[in-house]
SEDREN-233236 format. One record per residue (C-alpha): residue number from 0; residue in one letter; chain; z, x, y. Coordinates in nm, 3 decimals, padded with zeros to 5 digits. Example, Ala and Ser with C-alpha at 12.3 -4.5 7.8 and 13.67 -1.06 7.14 Angstrom:
% residues 2
0:A:A:00.780:01.230:-00.450
1:S:A:00.714:01.367:-00.106
//
This chain:
% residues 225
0:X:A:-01.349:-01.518:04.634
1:X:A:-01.631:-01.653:04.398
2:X:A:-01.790:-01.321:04.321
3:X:A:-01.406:-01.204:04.245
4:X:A:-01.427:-01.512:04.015
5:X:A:-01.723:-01.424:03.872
6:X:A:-01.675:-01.033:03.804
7:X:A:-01.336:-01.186:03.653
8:X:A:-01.550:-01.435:03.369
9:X:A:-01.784:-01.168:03.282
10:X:A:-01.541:-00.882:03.200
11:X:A:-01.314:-01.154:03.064
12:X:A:-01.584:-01.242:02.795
13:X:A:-01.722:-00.929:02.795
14:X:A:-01.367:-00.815:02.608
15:X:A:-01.358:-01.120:02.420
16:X:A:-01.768:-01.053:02.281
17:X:A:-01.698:-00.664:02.196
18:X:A:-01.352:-00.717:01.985
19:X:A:-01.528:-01.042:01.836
20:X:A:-01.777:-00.812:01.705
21:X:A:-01.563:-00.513:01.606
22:X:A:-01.353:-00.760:01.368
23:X:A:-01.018:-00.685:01.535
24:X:A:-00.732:-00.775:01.358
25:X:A:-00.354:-00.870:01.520
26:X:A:-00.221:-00.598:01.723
27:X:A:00.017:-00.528:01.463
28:X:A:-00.242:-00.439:01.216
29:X:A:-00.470:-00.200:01.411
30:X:A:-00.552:00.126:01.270
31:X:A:-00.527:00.402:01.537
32:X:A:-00.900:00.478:01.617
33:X:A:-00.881:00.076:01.665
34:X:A:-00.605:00.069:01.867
35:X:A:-00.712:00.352:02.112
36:X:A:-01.036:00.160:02.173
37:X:A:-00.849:-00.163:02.270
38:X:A:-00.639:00.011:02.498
39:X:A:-00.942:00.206:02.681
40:X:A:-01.120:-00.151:02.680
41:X:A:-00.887:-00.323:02.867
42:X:A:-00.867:-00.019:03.092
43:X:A:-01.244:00.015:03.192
44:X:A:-01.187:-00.378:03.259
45:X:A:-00.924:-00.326:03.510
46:X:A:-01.150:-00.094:03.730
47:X:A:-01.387:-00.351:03.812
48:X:A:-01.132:-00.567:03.937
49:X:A:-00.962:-00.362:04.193
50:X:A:-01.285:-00.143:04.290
51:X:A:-01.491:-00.400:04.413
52:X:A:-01.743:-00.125:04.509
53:X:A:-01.804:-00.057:04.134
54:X:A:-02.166:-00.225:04.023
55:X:A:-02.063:-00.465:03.750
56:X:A:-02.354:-00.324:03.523
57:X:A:-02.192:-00.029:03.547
58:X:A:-01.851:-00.105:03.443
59:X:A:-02.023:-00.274:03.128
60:X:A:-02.178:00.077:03.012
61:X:A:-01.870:00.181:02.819
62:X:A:-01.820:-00.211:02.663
63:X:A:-02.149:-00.083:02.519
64:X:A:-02.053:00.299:02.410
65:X:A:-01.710:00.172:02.267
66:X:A:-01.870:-00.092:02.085
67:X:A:-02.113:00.138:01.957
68:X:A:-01.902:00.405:01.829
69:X:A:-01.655:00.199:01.647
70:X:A:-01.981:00.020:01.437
71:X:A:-02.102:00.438:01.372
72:X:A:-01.713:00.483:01.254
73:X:A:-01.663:00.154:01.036
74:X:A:-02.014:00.277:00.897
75:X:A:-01.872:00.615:00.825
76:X:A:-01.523:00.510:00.724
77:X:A:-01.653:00.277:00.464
78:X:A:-01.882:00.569:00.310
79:X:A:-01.684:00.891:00.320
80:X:A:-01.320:00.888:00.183
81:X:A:-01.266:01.178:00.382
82:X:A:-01.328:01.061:00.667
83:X:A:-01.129:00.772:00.601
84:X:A:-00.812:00.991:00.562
85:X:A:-00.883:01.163:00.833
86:X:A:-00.869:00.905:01.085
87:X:A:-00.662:00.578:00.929
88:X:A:-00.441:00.844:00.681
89:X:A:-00.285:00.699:00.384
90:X:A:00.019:00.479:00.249
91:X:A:00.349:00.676:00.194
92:X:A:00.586:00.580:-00.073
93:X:A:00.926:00.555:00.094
94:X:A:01.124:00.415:-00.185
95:X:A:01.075:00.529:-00.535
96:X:A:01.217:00.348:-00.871
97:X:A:01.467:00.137:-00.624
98:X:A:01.593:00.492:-00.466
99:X:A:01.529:00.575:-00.086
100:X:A:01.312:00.933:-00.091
101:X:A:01.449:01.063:00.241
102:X:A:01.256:01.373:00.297
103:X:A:00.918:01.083:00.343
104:X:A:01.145:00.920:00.562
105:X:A:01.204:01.218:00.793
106:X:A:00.792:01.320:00.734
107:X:A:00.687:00.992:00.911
108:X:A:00.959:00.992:01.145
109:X:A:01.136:00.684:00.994
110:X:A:01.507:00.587:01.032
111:X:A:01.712:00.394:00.754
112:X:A:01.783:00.114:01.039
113:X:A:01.359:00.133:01.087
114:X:A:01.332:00.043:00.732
115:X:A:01.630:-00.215:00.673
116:X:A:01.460:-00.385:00.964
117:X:A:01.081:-00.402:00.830
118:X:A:01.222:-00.505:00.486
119:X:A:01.438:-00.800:00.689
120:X:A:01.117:-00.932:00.821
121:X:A:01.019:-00.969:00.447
122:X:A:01.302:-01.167:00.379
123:X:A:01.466:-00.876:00.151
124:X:A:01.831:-00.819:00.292
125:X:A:01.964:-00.621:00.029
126:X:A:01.781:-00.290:00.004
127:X:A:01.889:-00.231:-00.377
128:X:A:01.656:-00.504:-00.497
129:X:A:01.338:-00.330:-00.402
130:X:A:01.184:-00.116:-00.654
131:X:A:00.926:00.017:-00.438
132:X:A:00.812:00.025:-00.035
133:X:A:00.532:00.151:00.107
134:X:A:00.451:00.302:00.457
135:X:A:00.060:00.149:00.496
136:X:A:-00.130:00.328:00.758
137:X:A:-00.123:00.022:00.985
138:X:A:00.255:00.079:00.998
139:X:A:00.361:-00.230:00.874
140:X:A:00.609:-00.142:00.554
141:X:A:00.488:-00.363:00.217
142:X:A:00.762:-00.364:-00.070
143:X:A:00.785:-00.488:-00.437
144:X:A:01.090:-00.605:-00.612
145:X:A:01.256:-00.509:-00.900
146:X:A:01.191:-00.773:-01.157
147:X:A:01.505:-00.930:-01.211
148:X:A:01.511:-01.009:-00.817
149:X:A:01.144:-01.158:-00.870
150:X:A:01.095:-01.501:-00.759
151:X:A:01.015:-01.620:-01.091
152:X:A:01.231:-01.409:-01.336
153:X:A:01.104:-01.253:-01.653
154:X:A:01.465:-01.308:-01.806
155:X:A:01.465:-01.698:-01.722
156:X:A:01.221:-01.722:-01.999
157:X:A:01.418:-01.492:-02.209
158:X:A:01.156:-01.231:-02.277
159:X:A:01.240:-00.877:-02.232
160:X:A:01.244:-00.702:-01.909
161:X:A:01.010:-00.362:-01.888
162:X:A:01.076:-00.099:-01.654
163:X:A:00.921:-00.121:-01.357
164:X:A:00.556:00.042:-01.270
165:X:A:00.388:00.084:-00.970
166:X:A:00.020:00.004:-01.014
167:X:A:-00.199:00.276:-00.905
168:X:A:-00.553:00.287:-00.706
169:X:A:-00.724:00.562:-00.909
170:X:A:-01.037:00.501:-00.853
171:X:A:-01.128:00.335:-00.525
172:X:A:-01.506:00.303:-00.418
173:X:A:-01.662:00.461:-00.701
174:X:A:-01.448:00.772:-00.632
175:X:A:-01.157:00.897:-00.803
176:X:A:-00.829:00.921:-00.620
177:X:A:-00.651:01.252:-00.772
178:X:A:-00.305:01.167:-00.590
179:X:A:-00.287:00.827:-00.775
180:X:A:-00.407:00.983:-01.138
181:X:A:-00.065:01.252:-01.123
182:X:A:00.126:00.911:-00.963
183:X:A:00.031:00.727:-01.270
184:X:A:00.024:01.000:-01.525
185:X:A:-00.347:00.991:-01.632
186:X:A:-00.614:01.217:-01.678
187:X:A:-00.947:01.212:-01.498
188:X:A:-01.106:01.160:-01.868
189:X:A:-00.890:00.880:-01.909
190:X:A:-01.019:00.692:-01.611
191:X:A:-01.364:00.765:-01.733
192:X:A:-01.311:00.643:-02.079
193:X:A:-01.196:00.311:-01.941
194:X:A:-01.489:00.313:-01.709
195:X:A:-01.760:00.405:-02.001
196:X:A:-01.605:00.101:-02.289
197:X:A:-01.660:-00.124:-01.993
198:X:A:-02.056:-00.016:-01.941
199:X:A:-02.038:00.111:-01.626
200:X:A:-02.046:00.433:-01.430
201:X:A:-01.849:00.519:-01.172
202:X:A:-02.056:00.416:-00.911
203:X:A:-02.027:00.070:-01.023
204:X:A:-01.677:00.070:-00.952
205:X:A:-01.500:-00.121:-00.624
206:X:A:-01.177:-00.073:-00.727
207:X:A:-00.978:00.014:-01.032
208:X:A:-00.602:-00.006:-01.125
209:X:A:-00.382:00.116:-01.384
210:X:A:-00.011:00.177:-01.412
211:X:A:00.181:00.359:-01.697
212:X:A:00.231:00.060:-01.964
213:X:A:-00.154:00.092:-02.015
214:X:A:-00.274:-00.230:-01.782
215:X:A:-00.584:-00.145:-01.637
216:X:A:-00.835:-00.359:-01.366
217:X:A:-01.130:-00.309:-01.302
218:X:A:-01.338:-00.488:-00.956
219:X:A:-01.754:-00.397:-01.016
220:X:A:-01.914:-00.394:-00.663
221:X:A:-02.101:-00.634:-00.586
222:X:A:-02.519:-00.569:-00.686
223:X:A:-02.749:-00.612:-00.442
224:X:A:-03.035:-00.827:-00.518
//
């Protein structure tokens, strides 16, 4: 009964250690490669439990791998792009200028009721206020309103209302995101030109945003000292 006990504490904060150090987010938020490694986690732990023949040592071995290879792909993921689309994807616009684009919907496998619920659970009940929604690669479904269903409106202090524009990630860890240049309407010597009258190159650059009224922000990274 005590050794049961025991084996029970040390696999319990065994889990607890590894996800501490992996940064885990809700369960909601997980990326796949994150999610899979939860799931074989608490798997491996189970084994222990009803095997009693199983050396404990030995069912800590793949606490150790696991751990090991999400650090190598965090590592990776924050370095390569690529790679980064390769394993977490990337966000899918699902509604466009306030209008539903169904053929994303049916891509990622999405139902109208799927979305009217997600939108609920951000307090927007009527669909026709949103001027755009995203599909994040988490899941989870992030939307913007139009502006004259904004919180604060633009017409309550009678200035005029712009159309709407969806800010764009063009450049994104010192790399230029092509997608979000043709999203936006700019050219890659456009991006650069902003990024030259500021003094910096494109290295420098954490993140950058721009949408098509001509607002552009730039976030240097951080320099190491």
């Amino acid at each position: 009964m005590v050794i049961n006990l025991l084996r029970s504490l040390v696999l319990y904060f065994a889990i607890i250690i590894t996800i501490r150090i992996m940064g885990k987010r809700q369960l909601s938020q997980l990326q796949p490669a994150e999610l899979v490694i939860t799931i074989m986690l608490s798997q491996v732990a189970v084994l222990p439990l009803e095997d009693k023949n199983i050396p404990l040592v030995t069912s800590l071995q793949p606490f150790a791998v696991f751990l090991s290879l999400e650090i190598i792909s965090s590592i990776i993921n924050m370095k390569s792009l690529k790679y980064r689309t390769l394993i977490q994807g990337h966000s899918v616009i699902i509604i466009r200028n306030g209008v539903i684009d169904q053929k994303q919907l049916k891509r990622v496998r999405l139902t109208v009721d799927d979305l009217l619920e997600a939108l609920r659970k951000k307090d927007i009940f009527d669909i026709t206020t949103v001027s755009y929604a995203f599909l994040e690669t988490d899941g989870t479904i992030t939307a913007m309103l139009k502006n004259e269903f904004k919180p604060v409106l633009i017409t309550d202090a009678s200035l005029p209302v712009k159309n709407d524009t969806l800010p764009c990630a063009v450049i994104s860890d010192g790399k230029i995101i092509d997608s979000e240049l043709k999203e936006c309407g700019l050219k890659k010597k456009d991006v650069l030109s902003a990024v030259n009258s500021r003094r910096l190159e494109l290295k420098d650059v954490l993140l950058m945003t721009a949408d098509t009224n001509g607002i552009i922000s730039v976030i240097e990274k951080e320099k190491n000292e």
